[in-house]
N, C-alpha and C positions, 0 to 999 in steps of 0.2 A: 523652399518647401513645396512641395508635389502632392494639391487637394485633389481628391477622388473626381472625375466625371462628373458626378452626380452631385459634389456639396458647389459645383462650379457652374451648375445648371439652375440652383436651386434660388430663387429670391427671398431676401427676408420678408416679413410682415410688415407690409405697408402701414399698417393701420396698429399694430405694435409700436413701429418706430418713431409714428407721429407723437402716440402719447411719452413717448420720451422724452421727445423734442419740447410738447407743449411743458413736459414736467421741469426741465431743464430752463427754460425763459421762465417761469413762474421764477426756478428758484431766484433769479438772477433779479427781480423782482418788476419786469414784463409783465403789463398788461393784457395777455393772453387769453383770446375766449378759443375755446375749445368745439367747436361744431363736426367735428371729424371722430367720435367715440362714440364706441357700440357699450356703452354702460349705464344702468339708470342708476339714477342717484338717489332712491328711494333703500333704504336701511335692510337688511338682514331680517328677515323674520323671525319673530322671539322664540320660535316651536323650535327654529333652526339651531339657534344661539344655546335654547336650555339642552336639547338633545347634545349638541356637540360638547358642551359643558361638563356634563353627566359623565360624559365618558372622559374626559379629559383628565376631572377630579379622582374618577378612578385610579388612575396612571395606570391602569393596564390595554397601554398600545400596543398591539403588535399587529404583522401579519396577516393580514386577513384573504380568504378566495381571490384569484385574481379576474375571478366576473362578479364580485362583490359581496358583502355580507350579506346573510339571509335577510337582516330587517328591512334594509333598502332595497333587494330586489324582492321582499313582499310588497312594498310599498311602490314598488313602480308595475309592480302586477296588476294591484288592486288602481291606480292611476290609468295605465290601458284599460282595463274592463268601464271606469267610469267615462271615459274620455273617448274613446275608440268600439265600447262594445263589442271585444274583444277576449275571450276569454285565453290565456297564456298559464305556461309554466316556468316553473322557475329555471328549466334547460333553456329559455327561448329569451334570456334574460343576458343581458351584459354590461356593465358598469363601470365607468370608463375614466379616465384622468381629464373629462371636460365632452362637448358633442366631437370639438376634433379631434381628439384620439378615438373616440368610436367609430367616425368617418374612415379614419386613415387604417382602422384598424380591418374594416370592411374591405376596403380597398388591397387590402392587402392579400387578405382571403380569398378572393375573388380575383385577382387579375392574375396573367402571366404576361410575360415582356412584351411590349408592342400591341397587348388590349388596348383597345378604344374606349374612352369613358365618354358619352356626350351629355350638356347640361344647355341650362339657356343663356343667353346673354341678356341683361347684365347677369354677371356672378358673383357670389362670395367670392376676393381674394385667393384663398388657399386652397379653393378647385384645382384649378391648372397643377399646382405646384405639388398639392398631394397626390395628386395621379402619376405624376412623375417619380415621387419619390416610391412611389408600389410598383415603380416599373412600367405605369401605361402611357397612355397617349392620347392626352385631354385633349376635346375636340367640342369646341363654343360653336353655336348655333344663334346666329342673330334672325331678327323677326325682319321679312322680307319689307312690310310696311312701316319700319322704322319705330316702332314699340317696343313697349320691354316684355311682350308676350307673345312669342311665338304657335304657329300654329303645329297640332299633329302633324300635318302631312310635314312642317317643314321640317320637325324632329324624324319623322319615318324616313324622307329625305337625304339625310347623315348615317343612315346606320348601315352599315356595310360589312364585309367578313368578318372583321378584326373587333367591333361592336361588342362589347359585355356588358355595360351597364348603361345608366342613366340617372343621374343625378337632379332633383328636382328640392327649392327652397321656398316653400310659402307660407304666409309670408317671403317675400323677396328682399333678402340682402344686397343689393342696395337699395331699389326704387318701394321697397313697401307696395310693389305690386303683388295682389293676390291672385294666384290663376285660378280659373273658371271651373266649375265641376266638369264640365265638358272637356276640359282640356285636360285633368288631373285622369279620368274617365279613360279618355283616349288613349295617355301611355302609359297608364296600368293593362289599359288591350294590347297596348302595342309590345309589352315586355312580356306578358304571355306567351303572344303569338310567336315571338320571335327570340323565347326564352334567353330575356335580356334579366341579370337583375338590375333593382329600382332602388337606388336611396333617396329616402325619402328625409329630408331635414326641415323636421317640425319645429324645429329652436323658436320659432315667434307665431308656433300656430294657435297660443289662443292669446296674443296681442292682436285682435282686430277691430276694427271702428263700425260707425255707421250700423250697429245692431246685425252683421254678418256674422251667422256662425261658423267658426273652425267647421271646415271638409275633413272629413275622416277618408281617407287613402283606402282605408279597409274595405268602406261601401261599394268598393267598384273590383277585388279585389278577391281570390279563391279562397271557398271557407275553411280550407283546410290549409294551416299555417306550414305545414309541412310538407307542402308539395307547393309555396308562396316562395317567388324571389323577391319578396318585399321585403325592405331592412326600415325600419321606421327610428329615426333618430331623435333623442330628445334631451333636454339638460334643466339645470336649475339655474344657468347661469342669468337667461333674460327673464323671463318669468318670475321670477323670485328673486331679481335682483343680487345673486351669489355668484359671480365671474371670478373669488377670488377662491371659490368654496373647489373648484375644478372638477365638478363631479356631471358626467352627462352619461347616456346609456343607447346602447340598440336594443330591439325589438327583431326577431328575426328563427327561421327554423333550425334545428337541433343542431343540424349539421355547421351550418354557418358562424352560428354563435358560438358553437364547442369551439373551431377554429380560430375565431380571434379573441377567445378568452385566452387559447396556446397562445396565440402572438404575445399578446397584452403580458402573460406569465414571464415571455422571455425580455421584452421590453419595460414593464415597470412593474413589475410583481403583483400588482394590483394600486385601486386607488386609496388613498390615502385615508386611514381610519375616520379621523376625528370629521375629516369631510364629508367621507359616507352617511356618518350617525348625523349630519347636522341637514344632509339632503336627505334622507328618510325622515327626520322629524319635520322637514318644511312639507314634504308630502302629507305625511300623516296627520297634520296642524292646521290649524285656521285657515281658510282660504282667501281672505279677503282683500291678500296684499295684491293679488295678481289682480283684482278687478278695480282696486285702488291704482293700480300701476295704468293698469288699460285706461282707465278714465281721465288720468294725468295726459296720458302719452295722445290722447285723442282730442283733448284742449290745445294741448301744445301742437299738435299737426295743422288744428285750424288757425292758430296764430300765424303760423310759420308761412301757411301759403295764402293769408290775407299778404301778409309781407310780402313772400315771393310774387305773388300777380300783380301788384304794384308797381315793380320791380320792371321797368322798359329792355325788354331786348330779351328776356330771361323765358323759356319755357319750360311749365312745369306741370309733372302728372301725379295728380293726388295720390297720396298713399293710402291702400285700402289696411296697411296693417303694419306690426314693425314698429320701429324709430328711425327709421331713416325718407329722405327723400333724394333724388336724381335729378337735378333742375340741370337744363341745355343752356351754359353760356356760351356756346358757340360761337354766338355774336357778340360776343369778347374778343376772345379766345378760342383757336380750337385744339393749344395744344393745352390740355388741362393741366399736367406736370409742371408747366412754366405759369399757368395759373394761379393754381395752386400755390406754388414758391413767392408768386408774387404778391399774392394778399397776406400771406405769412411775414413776407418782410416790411410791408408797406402799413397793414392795420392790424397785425399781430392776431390772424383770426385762422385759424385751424381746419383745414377741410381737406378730405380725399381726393386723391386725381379719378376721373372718370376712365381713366386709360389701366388702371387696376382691375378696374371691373369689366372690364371687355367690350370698353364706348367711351372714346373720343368726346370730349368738348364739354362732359360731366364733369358735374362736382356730387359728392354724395356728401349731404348736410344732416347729421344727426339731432332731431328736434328731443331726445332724454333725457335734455340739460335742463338748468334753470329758467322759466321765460324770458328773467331780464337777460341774460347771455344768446340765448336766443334773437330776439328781436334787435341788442344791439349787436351783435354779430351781421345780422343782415342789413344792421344800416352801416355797417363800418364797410362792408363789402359791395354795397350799393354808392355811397359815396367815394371808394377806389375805383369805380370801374363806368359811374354813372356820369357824362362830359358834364349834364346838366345840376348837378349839386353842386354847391357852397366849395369854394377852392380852399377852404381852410377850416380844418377842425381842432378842438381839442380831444386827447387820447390819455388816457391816467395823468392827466394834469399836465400834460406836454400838447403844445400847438404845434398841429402839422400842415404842414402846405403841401399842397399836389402838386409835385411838378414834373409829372410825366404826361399830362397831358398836352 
């Protein structure tokens, strides 16, 4: 059988395939902690549950716009205006099968073969891969002083004839790094100047700690949305705890968004009724899940990296935002992959390879789990990797001896 080029280029989803993996030991009845999942575990919001309900009980599904029903893109109108100060219409509006089909949908609109997309290093995963798949030619940017925040100049740096966008996530998938107004500033000037567009993936921009407010992309950015290569992307998936709900949106001018609402038409007809009505009612509903969420997720950051500093040999940069963190085992390991495989097989414990994300010698640890899985997750992986702890533990009622050391 003879796969296209491009399905032969393409990698699955790392962080897809783990949770299959963890799902698969569970079933087998593996004492499995999970640290590797971008999901909180906090419930569906009830505004969500009744609207999606409503319409269910109806039974009249059908069909709907394939940039989404009017309810849901009023209610992410009126969500920019609150959030962004922003005033939009509903052409500037697109509502998606989750933030990555809006991503991949932009990308698609926007690129021809051989475009350059640059972004920072670390990356969300399916950067690279969605550029590929629209045809371009993802191009990572590491921070010259070994940070996970690069400078302007080293973004202006990379961009060169072939240059069309620029891809920016902050929150930062993985390290919960938040870039600096001065830096979001700088390549909102710099895509201006040098009529690049910007997506901009706000997925965890009002998960932040420490009393920092979400940076609005807008403030630095032309007030007229219509002559903006800003795509602002957003979903209900981390914020409202709905990953299963698939509903995310762009933000963007007439033209760009008429074009990947066509994409999106010929690709999924639109998103999916009962989702829409359940991500318009979590909009339109109580607010207080998300700052119930923030507050969890902000405990749990500080548990996470009392443990991690503890933690001999391990460097780690706090997270300003997110669920995730990026700790340097390096002085482990520095091939993460083999890492990785090895505290899977050895303490049954779940974590990303750093070599996904576009850096060597990481692990990306999800703290939007429970704390006891948390804190024992890092001592199951402190005592794999640590010469100086106890050569024998118990693990779900099973003793194990270290004997790789």
């Amino acid at each position: 059988m003879s796969l296209s080029q491009m399905a032969r280029s393409i990698r699955e989803s790392v962080t897809l395939k783990l949770n299959q993996t963890a799902a698969l030991l569970r079933e087998k009845g593996e004492p499995v902690i999970h640290l590797g999942g971008g999901e909180p575990k906090s419930k569906t919001p009830i505004d969500a549950i009744v609207s999606c309900t409503s319409v269910l009980n109806s039974g009249d599904i059908k069909y709907t716009p394939p940039d989404g029903i009017p309810a849901l893109k009023k209610a992410i109108i009126r969500y920019t205006e609150e959030h962004y100060a922003r005033a939009v219409r509903p052409e500037n509006v697109v509502a998606s099968c989750g933030a990555k089909q809006a991503i991949m949908a932009a990308l698609i609109a926007i690129l021809d073969p051989k475009d350059e997309v640059i972004f920072p290093s670390p990356y969300w995963v399916s950067y690279p891969e969605m550029v590929k798949l629209a045809g371009g030619v993802p191009v990572a940017v590491k921070a010259e002083d070994g940070s996970f925040s690069p400078t302007v100049k080293e973004i202006a740096d990379a961009v060169g004839s072939y240059t069309k966008a620029i891809i920016l996530n902050s929150p930062n998938n993985p390290s919960g790094v938040m870039y600096s107004r001065e830096f979001i500033a700088g390549i909102v000037e710099l895509c201006e100047k040098k009529n690049l567009w910007l997506i901009m993936d706000d997925t965890y921009n009002r998960l932040v700690f420490d009393g920092r407010a979400p940076i609005n992309c807008y403030d630095f950015s032309t007030d007229d949305l219509e002559q903006s290569r800003l795509i602002v992307i957003n979903c209900v998936s981390k914020m409202y705890a709905m990953t299963g709900f698939r509903i995310g949106w762009a933000v963007g001018n007439r033209e760009v968004v008429q074009a990947m609402s066509t994409i999106q038409s010929q690709q999924t007809s639109g998103p999916a009724t009962p989702s829409q009505w359940a991500a318009a009612g979590a909009l339109n509903g109580i607010q207080n899940s998300i700052e119930a969420l923030r507050l969890t997720l902000e405990n749990n950051r500080n548990i996470l990296m009392d443990r991690l500093g503890a933690f001999p040999g391990v460097r780690v940069t706090r997270p300003d935002g997110a669920f995730y963190s990026f700790p340097d085992f390096s002085n482990y390991q520095k091939d993460s992959q083999k890492l990785a495989e090895f505290l899977l097989d050895k303490v049954r414990v779940v974590t990303v390879p750093g070599r996904e994300f576009g850096m060597e010698g990481h692990l990306r640890i999800s703290f939007c789990g429970a704390i006891k899985e948390i804190t024992e997750g890092v001592e199951r992986i402190r005592w794999a990797l640590d010469p100086t702890a106890p050569n024998e533990i118990y693990l779900g009622g099973r003793r194990l001896v270290r004997d790789w050391m």
